[in-house]
C-alpha positions in Angstrom: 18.0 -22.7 -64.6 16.0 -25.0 -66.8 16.0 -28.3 -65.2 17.8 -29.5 -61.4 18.0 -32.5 -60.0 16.5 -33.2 -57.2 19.8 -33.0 -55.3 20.6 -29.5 -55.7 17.3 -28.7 -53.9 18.7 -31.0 -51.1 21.9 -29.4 -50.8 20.7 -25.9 -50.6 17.9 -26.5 -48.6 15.2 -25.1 -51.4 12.4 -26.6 -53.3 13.2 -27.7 -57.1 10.6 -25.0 -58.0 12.3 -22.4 -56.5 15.3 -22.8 -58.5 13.4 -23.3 -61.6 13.6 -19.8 -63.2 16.9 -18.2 -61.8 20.0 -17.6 -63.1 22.7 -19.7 -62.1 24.6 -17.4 -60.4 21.9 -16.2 -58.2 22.8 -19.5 -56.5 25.9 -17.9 -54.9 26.2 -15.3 -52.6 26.8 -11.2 -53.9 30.5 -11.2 -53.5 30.6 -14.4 -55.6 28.9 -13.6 -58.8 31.4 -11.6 -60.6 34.0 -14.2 -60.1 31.1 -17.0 -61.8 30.9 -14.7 -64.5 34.2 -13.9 -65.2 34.9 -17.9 -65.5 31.7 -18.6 -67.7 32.6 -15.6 -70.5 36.4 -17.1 -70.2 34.4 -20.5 -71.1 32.5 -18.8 -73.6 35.2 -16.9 -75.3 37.1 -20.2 -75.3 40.0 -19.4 -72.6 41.8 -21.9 -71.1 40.5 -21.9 -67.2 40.3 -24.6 -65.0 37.5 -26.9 -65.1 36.3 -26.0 -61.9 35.4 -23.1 -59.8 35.5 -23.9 -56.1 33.4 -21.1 -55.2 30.3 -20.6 -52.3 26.3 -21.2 -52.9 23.7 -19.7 -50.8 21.8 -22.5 -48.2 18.0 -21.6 -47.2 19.0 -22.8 -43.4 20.5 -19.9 -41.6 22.5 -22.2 -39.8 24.1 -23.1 -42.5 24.2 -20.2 -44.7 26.6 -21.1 -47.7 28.5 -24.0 -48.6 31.6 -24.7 -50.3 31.3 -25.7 -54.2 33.1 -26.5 -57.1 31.4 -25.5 -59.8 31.8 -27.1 -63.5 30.6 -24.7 -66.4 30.0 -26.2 -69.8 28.4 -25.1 -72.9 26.4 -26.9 -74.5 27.1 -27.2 -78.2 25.3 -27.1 -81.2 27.1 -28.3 -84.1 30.3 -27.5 -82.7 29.5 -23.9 -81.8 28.2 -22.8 -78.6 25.0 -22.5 -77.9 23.0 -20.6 -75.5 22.7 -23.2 -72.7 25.0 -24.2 -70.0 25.7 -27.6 -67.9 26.3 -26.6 -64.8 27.8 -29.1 -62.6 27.7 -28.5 -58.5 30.1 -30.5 -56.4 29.5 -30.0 -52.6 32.8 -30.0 -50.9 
C-alpha cells in the first residue's frame, strides 16, 4: 500500500501509518488471501471476473474482528498496458 485515505484507517480500526507498507492482501484475514490473489492475477491476465470481490478485512478491535468488504481491483495503466500498481477500492458492507 502506497497511499490510504484516511477512511480505511477508520474502518479497520488502524493508524494510516500502519497500513503504509503492507501488501494489500495482508488486509484480510489467512483464509482470504488466496481467493484476493486468485481474482487480482485473473485481473492481471485480463479474465473476465466480476468487478468486485465481497470478501472479509481484518479490524484492530477484537470485538469486531473482521468485516464484510467488497473489494474493487484495478490496474493501473500505463499507456494501455498494465502497470505495476493497483487501485484498490474497499466498500464496507
Amino acid at each position: 500500500i502506497s497511499f490510504a485515505n484516511s477512511r480505511l484507517g477508520e474502518m479497520l480500526a488502524r493508524p494510516l501509518d500502519e497500513l503504509i507498507g503492507l501488501e494489500w492482501t495482508e488486509l484480510l484475514p489467512t483464509e482470504s488471501q488466496a481467493d484476493a490473489v486468485r481474482y487480482q492475477t485473473k485481473k492481471l491476465q485480463g479474465i473476465h471476473v466480476p468487478d468486485c470481490l465481497r470478501t472479509q478485512m481484518r479490524h484492530d478491535d477484537p470485538a469486531t474482528r473482521q468485516l464484510t468488504v467488497d473489494l474493487q481491483v484495478r490496474p493501473i495503466k500505463d499507456n494501455g498496458y498494465s502497470a505495476a500498481h493497483w487501485i484498490l477500492n474497499i466498500r464496507n458492507v
